[in-house]
DRENFIKE-837104 format. One record per atom (N, C-alpha, C): residue in one letter; atom name; y, x, z. Coordinates in nm, 2 decimals. Each point is the difference from the previous one (the first is absolute). Layout:
! DRENFIKE-837104
<nukol><r>a</r><a>CA</a><v>Y</v><u>X</u><w>Z</w></nukol>
...
! end
This chain:
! DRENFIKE-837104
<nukol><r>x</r><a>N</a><v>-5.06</v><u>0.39</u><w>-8.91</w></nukol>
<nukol><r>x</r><a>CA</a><v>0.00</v><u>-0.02</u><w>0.14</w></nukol>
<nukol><r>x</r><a>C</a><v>0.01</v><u>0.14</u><w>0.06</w></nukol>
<nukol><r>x</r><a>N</a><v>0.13</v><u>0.03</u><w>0.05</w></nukol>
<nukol><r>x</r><a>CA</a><v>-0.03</v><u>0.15</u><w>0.10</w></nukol>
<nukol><r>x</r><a>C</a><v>-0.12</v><u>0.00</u><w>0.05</w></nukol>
<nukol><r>x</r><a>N</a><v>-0.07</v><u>0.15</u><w>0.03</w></nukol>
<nukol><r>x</r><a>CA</a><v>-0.11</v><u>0.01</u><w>0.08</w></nukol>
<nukol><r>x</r><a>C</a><v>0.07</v><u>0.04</u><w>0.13</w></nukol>
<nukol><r>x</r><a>N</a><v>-0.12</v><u>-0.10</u><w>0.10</w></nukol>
<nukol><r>x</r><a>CA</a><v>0.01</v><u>0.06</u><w>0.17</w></nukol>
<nukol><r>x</r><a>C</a><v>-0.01</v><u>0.15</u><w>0.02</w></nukol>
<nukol><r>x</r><a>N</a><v>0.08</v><u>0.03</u><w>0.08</w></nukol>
<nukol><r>x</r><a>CA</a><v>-0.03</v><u>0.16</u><w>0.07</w></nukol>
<nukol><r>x</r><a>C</a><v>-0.04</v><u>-0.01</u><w>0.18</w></nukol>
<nukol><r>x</r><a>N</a><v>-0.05</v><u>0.10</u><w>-0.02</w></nukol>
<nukol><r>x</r><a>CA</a><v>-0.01</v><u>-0.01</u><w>0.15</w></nukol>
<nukol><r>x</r><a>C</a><v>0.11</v><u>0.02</u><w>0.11</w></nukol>
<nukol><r>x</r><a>N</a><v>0.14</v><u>0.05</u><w>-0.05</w></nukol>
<nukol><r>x</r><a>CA</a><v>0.11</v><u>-0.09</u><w>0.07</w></nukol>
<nukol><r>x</r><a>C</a><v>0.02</v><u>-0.15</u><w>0.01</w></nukol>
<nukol><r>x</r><a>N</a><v>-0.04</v><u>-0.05</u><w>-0.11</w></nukol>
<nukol><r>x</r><a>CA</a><v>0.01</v><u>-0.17</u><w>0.01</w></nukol>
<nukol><r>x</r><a>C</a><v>-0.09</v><u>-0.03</u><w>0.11</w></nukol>
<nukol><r>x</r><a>N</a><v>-0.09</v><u>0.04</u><w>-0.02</w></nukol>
<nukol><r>x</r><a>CA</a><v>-0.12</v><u>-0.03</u><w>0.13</w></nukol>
<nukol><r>x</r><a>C</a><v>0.03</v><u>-0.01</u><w>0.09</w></nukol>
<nukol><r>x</r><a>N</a><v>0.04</v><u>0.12</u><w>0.07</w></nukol>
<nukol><r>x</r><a>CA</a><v>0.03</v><u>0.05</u><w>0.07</w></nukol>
<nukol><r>x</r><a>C</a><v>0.14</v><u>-0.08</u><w>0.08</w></nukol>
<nukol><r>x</r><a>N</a><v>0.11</v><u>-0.02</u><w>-0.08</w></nukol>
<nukol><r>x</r><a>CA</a><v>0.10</v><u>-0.09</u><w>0.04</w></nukol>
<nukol><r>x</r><a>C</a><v>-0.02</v><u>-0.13</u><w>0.01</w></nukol>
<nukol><r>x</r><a>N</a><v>-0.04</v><u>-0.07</u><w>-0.09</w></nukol>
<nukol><r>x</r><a>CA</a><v>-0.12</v><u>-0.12</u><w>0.06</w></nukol>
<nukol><r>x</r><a>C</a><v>-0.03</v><u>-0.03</u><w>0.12</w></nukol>
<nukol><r>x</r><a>N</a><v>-0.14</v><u>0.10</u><w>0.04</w></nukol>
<nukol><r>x</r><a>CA</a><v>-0.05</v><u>0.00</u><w>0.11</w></nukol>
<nukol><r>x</r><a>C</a><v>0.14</v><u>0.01</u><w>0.15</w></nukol>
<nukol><r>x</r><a>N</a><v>0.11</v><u>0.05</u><w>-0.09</w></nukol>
<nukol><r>x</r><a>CA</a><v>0.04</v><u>0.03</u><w>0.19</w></nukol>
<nukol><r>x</r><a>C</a><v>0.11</v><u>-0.09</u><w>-0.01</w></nukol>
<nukol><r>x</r><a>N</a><v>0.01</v><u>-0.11</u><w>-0.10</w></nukol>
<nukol><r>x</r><a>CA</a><v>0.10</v><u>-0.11</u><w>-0.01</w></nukol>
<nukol><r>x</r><a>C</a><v>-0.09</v><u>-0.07</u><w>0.07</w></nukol>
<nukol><r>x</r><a>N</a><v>-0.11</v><u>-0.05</u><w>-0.05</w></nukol>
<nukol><r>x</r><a>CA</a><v>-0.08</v><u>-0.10</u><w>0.05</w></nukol>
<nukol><r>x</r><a>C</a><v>0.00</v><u>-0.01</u><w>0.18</w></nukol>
<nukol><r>x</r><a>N</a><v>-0.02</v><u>0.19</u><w>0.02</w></nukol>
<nukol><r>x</r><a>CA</a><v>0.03</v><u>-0.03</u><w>0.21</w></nukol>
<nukol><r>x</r><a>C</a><v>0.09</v><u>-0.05</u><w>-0.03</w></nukol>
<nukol><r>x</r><a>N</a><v>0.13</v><u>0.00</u><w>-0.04</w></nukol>
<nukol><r>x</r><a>CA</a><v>0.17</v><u>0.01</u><w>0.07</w></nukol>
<nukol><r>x</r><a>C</a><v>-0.01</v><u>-0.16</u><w>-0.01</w></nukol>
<nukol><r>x</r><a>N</a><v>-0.07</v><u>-0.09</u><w>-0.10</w></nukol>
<nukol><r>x</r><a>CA</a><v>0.03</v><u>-0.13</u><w>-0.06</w></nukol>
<nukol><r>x</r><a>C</a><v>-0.10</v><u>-0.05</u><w>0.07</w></nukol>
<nukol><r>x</r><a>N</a><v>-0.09</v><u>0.06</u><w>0.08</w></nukol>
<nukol><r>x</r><a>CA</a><v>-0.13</v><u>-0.09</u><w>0.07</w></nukol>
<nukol><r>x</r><a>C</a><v>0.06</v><u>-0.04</u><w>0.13</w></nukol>
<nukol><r>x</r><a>N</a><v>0.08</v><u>0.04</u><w>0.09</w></nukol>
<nukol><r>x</r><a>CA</a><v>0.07</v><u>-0.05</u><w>0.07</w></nukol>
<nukol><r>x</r><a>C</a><v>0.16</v><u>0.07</u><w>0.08</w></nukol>
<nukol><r>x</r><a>N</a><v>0.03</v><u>-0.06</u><w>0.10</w></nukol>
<nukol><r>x</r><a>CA</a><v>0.14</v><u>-0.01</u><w>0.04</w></nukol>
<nukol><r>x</r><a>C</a><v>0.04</v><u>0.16</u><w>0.05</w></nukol>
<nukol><r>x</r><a>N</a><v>-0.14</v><u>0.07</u><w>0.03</w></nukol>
<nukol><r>x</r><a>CA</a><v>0.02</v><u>0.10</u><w>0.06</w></nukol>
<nukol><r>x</r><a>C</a><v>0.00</v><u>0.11</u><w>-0.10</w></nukol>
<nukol><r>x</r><a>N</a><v>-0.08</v><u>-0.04</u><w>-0.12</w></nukol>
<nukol><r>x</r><a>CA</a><v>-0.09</v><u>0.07</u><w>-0.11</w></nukol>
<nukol><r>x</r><a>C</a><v>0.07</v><u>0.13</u><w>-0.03</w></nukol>
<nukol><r>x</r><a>N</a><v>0.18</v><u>0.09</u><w>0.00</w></nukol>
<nukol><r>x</r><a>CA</a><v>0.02</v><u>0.08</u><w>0.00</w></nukol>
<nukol><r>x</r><a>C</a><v>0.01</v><u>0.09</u><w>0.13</w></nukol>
<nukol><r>x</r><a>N</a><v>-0.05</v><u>-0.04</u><w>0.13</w></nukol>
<nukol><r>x</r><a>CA</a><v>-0.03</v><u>0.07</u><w>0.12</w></nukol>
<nukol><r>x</r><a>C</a><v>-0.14</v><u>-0.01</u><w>0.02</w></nukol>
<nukol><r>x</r><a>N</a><v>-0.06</v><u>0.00</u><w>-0.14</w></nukol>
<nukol><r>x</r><a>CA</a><v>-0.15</v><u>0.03</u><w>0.04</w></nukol>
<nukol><r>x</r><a>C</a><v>0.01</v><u>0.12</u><w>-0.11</w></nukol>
<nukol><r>x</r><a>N</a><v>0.06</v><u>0.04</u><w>-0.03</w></nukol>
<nukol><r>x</r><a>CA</a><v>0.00</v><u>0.14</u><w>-0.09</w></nukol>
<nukol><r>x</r><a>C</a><v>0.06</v><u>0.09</u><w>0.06</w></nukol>
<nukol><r>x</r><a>N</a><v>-0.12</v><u>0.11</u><w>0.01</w></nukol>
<nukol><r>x</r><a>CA</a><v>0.09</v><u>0.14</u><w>0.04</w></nukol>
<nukol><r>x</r><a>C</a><v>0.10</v><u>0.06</u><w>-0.10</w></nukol>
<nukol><r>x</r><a>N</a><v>0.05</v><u>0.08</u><w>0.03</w></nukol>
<nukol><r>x</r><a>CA</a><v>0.12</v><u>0.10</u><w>-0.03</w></nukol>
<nukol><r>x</r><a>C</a><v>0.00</v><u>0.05</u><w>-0.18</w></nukol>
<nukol><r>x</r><a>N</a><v>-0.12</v><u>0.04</u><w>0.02</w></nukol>
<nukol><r>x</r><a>CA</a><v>-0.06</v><u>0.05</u><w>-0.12</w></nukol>
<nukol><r>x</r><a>C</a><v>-0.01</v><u>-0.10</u><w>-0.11</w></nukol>
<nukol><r>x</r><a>N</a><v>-0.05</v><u>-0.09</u><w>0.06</w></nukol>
<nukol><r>x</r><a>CA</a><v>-0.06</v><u>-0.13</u><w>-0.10</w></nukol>
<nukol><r>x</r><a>C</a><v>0.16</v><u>-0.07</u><w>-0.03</w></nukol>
<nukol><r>x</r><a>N</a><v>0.15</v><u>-0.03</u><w>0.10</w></nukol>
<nukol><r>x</r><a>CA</a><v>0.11</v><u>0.01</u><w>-0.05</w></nukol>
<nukol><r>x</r><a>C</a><v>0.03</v><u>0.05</u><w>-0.08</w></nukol>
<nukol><r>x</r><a>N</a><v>0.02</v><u>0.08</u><w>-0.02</w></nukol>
<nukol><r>x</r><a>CA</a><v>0.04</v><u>0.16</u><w>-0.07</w></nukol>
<nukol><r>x</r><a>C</a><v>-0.03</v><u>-0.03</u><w>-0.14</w></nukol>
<nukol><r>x</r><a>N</a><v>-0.18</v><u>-0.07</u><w>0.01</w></nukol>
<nukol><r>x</r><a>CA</a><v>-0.02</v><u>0.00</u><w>-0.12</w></nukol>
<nukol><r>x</r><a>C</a><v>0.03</v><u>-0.08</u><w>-0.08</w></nukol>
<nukol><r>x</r><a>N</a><v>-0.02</v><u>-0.13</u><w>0.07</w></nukol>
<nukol><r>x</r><a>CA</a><v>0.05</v><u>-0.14</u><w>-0.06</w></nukol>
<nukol><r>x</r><a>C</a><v>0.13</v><u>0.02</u><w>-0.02</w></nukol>
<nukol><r>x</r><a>N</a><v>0.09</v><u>0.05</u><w>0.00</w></nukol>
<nukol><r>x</r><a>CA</a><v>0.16</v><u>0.03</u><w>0.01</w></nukol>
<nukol><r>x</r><a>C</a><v>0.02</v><u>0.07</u><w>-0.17</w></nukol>
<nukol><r>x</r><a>N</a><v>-0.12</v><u>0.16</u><w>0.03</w></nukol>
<nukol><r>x</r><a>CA</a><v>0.04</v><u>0.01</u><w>-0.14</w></nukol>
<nukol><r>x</r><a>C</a><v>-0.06</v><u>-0.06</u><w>-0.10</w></nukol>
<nukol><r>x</r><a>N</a><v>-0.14</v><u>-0.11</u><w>0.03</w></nukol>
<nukol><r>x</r><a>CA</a><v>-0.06</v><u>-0.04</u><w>-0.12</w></nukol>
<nukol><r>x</r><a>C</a><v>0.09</v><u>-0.14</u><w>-0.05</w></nukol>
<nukol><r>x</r><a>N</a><v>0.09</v><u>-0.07</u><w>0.08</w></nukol>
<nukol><r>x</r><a>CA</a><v>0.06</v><u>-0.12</u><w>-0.04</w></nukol>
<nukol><r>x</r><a>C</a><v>0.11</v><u>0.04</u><w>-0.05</w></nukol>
<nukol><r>x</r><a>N</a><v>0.07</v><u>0.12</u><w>0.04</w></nukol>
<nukol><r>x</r><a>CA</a><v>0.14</v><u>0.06</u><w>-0.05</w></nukol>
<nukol><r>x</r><a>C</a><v>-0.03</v><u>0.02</u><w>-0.13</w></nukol>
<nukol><r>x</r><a>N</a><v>-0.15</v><u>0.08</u><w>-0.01</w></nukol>
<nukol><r>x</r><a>CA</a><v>-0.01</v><u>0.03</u><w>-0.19</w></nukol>
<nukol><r>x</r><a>C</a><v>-0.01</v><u>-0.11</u><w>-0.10</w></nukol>
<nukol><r>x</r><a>N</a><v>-0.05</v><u>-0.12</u><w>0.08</w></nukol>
<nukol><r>x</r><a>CA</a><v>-0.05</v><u>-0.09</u><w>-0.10</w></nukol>
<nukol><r>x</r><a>C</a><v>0.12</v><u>-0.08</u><w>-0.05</w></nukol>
<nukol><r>x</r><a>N</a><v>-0.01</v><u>-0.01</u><w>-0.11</w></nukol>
<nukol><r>x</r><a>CA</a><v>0.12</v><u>-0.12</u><w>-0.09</w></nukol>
<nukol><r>x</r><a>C</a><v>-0.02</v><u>-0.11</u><w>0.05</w></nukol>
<nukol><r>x</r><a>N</a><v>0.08</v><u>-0.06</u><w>0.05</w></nukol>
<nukol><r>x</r><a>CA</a><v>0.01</v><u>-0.22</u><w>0.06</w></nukol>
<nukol><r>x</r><a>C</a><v>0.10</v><u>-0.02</u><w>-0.08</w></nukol>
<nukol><r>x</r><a>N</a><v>0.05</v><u>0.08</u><w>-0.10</w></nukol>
<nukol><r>x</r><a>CA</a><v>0.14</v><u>-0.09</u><w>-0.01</w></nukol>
<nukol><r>x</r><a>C</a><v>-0.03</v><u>-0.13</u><w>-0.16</w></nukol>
<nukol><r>x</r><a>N</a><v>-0.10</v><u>-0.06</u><w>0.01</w></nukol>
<nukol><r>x</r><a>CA</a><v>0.00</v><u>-0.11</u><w>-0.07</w></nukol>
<nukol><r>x</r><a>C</a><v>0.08</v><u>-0.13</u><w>0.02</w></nukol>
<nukol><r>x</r><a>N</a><v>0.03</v><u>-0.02</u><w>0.13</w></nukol>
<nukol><r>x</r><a>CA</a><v>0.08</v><u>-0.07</u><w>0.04</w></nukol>
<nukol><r>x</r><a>C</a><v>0.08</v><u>0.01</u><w>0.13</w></nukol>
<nukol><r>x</r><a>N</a><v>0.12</v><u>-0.05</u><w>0.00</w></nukol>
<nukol><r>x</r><a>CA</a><v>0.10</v><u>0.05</u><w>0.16</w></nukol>
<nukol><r>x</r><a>C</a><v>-0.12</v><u>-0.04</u><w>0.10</w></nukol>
<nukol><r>x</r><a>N</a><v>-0.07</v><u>-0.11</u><w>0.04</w></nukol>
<nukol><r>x</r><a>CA</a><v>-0.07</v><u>-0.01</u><w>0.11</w></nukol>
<nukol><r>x</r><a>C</a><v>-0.03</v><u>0.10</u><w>0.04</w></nukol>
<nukol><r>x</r><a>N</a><v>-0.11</v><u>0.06</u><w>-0.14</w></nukol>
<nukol><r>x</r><a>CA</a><v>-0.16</v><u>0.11</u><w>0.03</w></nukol>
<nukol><r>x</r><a>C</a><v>0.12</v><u>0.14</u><w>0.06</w></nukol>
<nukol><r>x</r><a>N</a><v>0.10</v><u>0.02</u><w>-0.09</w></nukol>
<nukol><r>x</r><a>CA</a><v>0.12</v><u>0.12</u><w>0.05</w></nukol>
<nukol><r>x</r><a>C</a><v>0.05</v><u>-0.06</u><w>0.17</w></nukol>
<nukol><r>x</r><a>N</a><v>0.02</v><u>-0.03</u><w>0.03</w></nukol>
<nukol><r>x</r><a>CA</a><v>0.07</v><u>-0.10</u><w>0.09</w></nukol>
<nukol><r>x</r><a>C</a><v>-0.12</v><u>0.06</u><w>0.13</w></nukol>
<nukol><r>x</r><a>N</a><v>-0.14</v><u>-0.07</u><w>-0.02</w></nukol>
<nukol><r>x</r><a>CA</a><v>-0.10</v><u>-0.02</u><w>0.09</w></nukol>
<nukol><r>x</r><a>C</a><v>-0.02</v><u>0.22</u><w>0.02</w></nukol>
<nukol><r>x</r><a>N</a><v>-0.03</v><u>0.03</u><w>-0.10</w></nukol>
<nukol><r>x</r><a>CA</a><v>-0.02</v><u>0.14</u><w>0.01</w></nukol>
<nukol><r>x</r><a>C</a><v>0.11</v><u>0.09</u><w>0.09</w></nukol>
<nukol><r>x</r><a>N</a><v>0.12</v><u>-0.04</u><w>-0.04</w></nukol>
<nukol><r>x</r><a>CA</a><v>0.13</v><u>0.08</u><w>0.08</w></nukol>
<nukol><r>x</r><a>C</a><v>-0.04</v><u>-0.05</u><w>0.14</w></nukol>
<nukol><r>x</r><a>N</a><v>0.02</v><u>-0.16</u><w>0.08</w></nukol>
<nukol><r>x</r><a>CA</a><v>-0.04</v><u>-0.04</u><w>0.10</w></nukol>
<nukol><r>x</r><a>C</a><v>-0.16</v><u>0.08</u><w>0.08</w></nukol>
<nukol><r>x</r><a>N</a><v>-0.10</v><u>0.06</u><w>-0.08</w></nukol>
<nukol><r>x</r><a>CA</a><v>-0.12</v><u>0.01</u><w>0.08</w></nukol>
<nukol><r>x</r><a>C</a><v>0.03</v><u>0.15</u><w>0.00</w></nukol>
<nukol><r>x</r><a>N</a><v>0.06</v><u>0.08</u><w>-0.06</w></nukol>
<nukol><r>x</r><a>CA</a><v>0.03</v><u>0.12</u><w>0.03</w></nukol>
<nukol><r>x</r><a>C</a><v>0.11</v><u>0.06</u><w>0.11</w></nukol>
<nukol><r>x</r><a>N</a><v>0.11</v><u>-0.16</u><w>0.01</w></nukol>
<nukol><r>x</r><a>CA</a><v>0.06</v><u>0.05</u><w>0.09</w></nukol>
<nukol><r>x</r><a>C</a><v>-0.09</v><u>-0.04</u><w>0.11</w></nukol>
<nukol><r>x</r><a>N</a><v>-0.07</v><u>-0.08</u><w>0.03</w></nukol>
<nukol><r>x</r><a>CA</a><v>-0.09</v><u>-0.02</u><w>0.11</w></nukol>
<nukol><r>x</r><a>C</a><v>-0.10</v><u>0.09</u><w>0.05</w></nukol>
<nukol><r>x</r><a>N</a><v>-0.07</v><u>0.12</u><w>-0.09</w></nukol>
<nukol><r>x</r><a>CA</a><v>-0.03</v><u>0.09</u><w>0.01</w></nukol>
<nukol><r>x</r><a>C</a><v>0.02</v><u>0.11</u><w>0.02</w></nukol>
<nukol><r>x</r><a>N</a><v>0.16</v><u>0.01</u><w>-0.05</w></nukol>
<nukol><r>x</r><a>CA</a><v>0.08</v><u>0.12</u><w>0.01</w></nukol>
<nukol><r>x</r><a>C</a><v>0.03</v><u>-0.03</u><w>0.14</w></nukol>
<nukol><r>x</r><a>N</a><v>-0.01</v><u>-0.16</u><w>0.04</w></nukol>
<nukol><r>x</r><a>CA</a><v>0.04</v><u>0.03</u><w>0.22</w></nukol>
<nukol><r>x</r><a>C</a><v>-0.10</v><u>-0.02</u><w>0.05</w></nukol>
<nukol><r>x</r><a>N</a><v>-0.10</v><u>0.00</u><w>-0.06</w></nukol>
<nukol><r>x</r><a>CA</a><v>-0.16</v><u>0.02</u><w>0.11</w></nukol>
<nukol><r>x</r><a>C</a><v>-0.03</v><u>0.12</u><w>-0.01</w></nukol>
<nukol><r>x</r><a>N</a><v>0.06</v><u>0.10</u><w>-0.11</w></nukol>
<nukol><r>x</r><a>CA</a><v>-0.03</v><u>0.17</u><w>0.06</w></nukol>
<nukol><r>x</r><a>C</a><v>0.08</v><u>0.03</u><w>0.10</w></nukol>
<nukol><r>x</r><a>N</a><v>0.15</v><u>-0.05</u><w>-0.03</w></nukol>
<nukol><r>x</r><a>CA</a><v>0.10</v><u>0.08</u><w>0.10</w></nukol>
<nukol><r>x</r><a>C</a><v>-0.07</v><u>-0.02</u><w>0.13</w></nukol>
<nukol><r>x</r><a>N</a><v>0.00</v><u>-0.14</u><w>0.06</w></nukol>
<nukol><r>x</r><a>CA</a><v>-0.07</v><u>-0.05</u><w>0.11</w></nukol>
<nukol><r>x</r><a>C</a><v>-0.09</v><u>0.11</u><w>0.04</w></nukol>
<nukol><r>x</r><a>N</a><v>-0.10</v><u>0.04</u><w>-0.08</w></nukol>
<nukol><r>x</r><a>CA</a><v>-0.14</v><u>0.07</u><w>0.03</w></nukol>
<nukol><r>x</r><a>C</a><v>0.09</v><u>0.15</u><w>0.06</w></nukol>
<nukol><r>x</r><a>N</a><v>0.05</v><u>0.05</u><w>-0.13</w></nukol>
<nukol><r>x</r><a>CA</a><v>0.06</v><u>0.12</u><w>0.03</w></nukol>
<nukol><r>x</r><a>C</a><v>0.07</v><u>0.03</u><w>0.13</w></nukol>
<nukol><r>x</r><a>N</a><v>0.13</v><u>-0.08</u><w>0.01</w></nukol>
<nukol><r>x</r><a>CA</a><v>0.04</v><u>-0.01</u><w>0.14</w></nukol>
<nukol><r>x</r><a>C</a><v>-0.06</v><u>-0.06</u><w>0.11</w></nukol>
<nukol><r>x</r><a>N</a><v>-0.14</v><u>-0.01</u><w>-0.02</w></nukol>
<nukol><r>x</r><a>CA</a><v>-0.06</v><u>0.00</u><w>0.16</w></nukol>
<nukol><r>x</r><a>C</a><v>-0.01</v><u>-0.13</u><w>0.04</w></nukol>
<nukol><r>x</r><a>N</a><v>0.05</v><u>-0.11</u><w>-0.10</w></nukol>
<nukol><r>x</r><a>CA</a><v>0.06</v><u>-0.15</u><w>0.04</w></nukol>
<nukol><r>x</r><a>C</a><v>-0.11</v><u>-0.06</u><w>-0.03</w></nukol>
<nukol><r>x</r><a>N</a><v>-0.14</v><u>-0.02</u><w>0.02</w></nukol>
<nukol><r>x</r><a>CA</a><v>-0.13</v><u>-0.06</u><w>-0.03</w></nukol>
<nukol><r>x</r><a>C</a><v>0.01</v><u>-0.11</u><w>0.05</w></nukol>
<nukol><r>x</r><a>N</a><v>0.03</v><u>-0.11</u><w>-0.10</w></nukol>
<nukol><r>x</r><a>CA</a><v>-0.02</v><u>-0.10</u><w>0.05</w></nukol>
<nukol><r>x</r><a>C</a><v>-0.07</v><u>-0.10</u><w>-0.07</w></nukol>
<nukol><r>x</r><a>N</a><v>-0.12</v><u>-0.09</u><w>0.09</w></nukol>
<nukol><r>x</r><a>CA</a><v>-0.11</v><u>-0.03</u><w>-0.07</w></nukol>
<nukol><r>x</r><a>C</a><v>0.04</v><u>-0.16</u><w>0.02</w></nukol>
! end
């Protein structure tokens, strides 16, 4: 059994906001994007097309909740 790291933790924890409700990626700042971006990018899903599938989809969703932020476009 791989051992947890405290990136697993860590990405965990800030799935769980994005998955706790409808808004759950506009309750993260910038920073906390940033990070969930590179901790889901590192991690391997490709066990099956879904888990690959669901990962490409939540990144492009986060790759447009920075732009949004960046460009001044805050919308809650």
């Amino acid at each position: 059994m791989p051992e947890i790291t405290s990136d697993d933790v860590e990405r965990v924890e800030l799935l769980e906001i994005v998955s706790s409700s409808k808004i759950g990626l506009k309750t993260l700042s910038k920073e906390q994007l940033e990070q969930l971006y590179k901790l889901v990018e590192a991690k391997n899903y490709t066990q099956t097309i879904e888990t690959e599938k669901s990962k490409k989809e939540l990144l492009e969703k986060i790759d447009n909740r920075l732009y949004d932020l960046v460009e001044g476009r805050v919308i809650l």
